[in-house]
VOGU-3710 file (C-alpha; in Angstrom, 3 decimals, decimal comma):
1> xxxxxxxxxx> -32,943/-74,172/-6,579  -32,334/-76,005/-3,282  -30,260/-78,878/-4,302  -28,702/-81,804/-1,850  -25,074/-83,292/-2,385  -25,147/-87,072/-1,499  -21,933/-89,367/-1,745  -21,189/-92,843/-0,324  -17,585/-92,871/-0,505  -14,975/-90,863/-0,846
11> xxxxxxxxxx> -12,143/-92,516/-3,035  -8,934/-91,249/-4,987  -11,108/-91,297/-8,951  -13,553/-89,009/-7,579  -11,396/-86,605/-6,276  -11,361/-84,211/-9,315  -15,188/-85,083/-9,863  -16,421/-83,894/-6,583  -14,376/-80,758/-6,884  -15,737/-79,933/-10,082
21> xxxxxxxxxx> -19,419/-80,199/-8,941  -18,383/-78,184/-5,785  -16,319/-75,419/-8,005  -19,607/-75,454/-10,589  -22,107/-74,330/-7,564  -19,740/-72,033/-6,378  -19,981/-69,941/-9,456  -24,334/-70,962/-9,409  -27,313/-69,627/-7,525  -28,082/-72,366/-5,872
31> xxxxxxxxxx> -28,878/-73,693/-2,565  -26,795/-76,158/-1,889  -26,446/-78,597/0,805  -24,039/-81,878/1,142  -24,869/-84,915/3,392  -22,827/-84,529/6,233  -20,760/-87,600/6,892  -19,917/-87,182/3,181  -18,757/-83,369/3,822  -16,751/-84,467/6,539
41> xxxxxxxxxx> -15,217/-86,893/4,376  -14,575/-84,357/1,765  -12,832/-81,412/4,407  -10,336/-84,239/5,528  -9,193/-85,349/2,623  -5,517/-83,806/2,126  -5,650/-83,343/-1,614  -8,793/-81,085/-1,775  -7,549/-77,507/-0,577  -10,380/-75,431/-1,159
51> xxxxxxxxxx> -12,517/-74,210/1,836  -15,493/-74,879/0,400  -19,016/-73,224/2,776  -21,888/-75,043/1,908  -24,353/-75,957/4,210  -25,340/-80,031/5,188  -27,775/-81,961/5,877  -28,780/-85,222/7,745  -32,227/-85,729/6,269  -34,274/-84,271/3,688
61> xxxxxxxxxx> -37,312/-82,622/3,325  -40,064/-81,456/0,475  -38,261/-78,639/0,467  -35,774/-79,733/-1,733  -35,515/-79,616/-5,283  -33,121/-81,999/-6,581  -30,394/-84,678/-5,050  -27,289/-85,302/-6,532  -25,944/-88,553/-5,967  -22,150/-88,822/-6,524
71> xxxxxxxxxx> -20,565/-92,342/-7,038  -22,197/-95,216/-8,678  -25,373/-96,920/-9,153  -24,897/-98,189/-5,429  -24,717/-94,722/-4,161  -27,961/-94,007/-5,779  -29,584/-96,699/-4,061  -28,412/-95,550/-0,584  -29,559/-92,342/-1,943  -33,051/-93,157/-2,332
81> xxxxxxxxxx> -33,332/-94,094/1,660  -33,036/-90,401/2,322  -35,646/-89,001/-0,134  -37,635/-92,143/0,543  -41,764/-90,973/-0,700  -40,437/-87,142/-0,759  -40,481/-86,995/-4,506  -37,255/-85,655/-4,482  -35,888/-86,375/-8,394  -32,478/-87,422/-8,266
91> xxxxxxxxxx> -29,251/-86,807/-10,844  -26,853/-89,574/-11,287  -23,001/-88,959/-11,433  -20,922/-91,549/-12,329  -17,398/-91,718/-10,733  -17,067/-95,774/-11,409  -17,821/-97,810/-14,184  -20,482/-97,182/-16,760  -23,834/-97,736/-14,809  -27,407/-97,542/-16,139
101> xxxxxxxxxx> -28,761/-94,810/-12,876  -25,607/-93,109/-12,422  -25,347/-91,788/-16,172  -23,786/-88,630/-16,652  -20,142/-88,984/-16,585  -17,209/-86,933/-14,625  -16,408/-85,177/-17,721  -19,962/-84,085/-18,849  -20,511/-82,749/-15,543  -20,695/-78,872/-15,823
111> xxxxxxxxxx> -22,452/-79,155/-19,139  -25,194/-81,753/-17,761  -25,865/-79,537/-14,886  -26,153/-76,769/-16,887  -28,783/-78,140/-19,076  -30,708/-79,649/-15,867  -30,358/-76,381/-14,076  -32,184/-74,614/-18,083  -34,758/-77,430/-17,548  -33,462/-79,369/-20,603
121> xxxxxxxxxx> -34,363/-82,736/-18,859  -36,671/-85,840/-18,857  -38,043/-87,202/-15,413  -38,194/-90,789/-15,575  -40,215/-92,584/-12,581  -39,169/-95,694/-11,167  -41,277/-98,266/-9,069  -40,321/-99,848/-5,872  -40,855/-102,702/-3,771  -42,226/-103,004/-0,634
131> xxxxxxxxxx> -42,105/-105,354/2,668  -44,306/-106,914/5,404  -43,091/-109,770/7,192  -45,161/-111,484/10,168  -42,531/-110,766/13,173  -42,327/-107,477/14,113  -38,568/-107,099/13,007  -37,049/-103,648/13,866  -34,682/-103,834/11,003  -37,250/-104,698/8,586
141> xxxxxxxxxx> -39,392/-101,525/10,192  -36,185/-99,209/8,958  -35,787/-101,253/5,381  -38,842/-101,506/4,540  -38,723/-100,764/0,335  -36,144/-100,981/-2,556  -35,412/-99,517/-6,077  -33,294/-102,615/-7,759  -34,537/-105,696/-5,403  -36,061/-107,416/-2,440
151> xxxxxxxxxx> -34,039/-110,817/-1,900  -34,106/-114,204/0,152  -31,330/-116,237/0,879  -29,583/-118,854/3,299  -27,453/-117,739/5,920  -24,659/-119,582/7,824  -25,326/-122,962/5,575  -24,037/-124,244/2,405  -27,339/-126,015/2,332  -29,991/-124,842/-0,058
161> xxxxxxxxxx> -33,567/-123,313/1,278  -37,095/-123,824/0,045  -39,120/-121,045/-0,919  -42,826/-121,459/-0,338  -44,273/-119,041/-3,263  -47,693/-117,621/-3,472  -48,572/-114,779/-6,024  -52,245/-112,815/-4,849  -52,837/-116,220/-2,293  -52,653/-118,724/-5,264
171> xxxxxxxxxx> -49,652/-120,859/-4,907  -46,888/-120,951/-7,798  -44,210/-123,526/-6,763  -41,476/-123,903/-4,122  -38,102/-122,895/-4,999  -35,173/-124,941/-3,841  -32,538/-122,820/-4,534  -29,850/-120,413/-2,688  -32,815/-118,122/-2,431  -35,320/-116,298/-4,343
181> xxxxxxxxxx> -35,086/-112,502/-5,939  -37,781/-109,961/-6,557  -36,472/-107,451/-8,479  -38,317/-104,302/-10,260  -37,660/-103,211/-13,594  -35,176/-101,318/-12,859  -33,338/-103,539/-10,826  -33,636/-105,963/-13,669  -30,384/-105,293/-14,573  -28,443/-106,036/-11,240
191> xxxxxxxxxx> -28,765/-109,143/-8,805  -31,638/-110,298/-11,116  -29,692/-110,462/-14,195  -26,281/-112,066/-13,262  -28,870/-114,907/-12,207  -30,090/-115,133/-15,464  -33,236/-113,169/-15,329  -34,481/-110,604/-18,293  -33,688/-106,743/-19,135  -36,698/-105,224/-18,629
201> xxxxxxxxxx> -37,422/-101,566/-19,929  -37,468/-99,186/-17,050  -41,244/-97,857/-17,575  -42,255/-101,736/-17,449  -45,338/-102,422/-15,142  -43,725/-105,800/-14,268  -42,260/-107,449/-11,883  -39,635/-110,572/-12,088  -39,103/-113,774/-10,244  -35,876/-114,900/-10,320
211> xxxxxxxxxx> -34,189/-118,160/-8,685  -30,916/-117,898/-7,227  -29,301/-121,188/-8,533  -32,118/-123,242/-7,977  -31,637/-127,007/-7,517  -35,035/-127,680/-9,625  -33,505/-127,070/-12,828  -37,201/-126,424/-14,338  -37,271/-123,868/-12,358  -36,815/-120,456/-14,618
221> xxxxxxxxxx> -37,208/-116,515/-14,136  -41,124/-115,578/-14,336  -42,318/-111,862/-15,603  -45,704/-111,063/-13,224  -47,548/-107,518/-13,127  -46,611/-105,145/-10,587  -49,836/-105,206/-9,124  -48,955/-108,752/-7,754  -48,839/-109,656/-4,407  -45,879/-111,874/-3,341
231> xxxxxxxxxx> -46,166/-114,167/-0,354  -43,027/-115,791/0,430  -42,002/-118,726/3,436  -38,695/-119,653/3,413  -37,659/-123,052/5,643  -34,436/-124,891/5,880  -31,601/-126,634/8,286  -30,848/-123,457/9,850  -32,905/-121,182/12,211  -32,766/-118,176/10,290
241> xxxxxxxxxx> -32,442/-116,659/6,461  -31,587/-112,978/4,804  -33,618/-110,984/3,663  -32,212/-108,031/1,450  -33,545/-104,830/0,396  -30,784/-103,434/-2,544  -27,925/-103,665/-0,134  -29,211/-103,742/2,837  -29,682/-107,091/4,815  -31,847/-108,460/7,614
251> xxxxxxxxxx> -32,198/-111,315/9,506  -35,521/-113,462/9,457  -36,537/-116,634/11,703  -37,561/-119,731/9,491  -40,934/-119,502/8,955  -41,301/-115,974/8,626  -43,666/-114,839/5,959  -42,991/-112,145/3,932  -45,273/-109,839/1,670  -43,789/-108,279/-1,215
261> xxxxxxxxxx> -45,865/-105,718/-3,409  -45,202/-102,605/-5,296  -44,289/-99,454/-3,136  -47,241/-96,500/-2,949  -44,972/-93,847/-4,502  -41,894/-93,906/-6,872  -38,305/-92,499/-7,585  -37,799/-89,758/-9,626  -34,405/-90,447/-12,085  -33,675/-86,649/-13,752
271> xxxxxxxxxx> -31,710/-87,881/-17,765  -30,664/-85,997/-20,257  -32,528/-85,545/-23,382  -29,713/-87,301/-25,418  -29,517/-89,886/-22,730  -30,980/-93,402/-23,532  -31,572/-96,947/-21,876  -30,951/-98,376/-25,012  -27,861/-97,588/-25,099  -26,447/-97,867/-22,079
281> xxxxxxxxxx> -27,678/-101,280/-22,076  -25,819/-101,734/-25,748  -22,676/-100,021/-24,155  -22,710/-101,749/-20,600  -23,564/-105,777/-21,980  -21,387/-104,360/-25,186  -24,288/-106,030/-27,560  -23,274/-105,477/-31,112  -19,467/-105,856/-30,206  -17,587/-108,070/-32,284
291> xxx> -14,053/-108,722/-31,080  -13,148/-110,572/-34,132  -12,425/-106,774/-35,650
//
């Protein structure tokens, strides 16, 4: 197998988790390549001593078999911008908190891999979002789709914005709020959901609408089909808004219309047969806990 190493970071908790999935490969026959700035990261670090050989890599091509994104959820999303409609499934290590893409934690590693590298595995497709905004922004051109979220919001105000909505050219409302989220079933349970939006199962064909502390209090998180296009115009006191794509932010002139529909290809998340969504989402929102005991 040809198999890419991806990490954001490079912090003190993942130390022993990185060299374990460096030491496991060593002993595999694999092809293995690690993202370079994240290699270089990895040889200057003073606690790792090893001199490990693989090769890197600064983009990605069909070639590959598999992408293995050490850190957290967030990594995995920066992750996805190099395999971008490659098909490239990706495995999710978890060197942070519990998180529902990064699942397999630092002390299952060696036995997870092993049972991905026997095939023992489940290939669960995610959808994305995608852009089109009427200005010809070069940092949209570079953004242009997300896993968890597409997002509007004010910039350099405390004032709120309106958000001219359309879904397939028939107008829904206008949101005054902070800003508006469109977020994807999996993203359902990031930005979207600390706004008070719904879970949504992963293999949902939906899409969800949620306001970002609107100032209509009517104004609540809508479930649409994934097949919907989303016309957004955002206006207010200043000149310009953000737009954000998972974690990465753009500038937009007031005005600016944006198109929001589901991306032509998806993501490919590699889990474990024992692994579930259920419960993560009971361990991560601890539902069932009762602190009384």
């Amino acid at each position: 197998m040809k198999i890419a190493i991806y990490g954001q970071f490079y912090q003190r908790n993942a130390e022993s988790a990185v060299e374990n999935l460096l030491d496991f490969f060593l002993e595999k026959e694999c092809d293995i390549y690690i993202e370079d700035n994240f290699f270089n990261m990895i040889k200057h670090e003073d606690n790792i001593e090893k001199d490990y050989h693989f090769k890197t890599f600064e983009k990605l091509d069909k070639s590959f078999d598999a992408l293995i994104s050490i850190g957290g959820d967030g990594t995995i999303l920066r992750a996805v911008t190099y395999i971008k409609d490659l098909a490239i499934p990706i495995i999710g290590i978890n060197t942070g908190r519990l998180g529902f893409l990064a699942t397999i934690q630092k002390e299952d590693i060696a036995s997870a891999l092993t049972e991905i590298l026997e095939g023992n595995y489940r290939i669960s497709r995610r959808s994305l979002l995608c852009i089109e905004t009427s200005s010809k922004n070069k940092e949209i051109g570079t953004l242009d789709f997300a896993l968890n979220e597409i997002a509007v919001s004010r910039k350099n105000t405390t004032s709120m914005i309106t958000v001219e909505t359309q879904l397939d050219n028939e107008y829904l409302t206008s949101y005054w709020a902070d800003g508006l989220i469109v977020s994807t079933p999996t993203g359902s349970t990031g930005y979207s959901l600390s706004c008070g939006g719904p879970v949504i199962m992963p293999t949902s064909t939906n899409f969800v609408l949620t306001p970002i502390a609107p100032h209509n209090l009517n104004a609540r998180p809508l479930v649409i089909p994934d097949s919907t296009e989303i016309k957004l115009r955002v206006s207010g006191r200043e000149d310009n808004y953000l737009v954000s794509l998972d974690s990465r932010i753009a500038t937009l002139a007031n005005n600016t219309t944006v198109k929001i529909k589901k991306a032509p290809f998806h993501v490919k998340m590699i889990e474990l047969k024992k692994e579930s969504f259920l419960d993560t989402l009971r361990k991560k929102l601890l539902w069932g806990e009762d602190r009384r005991n």
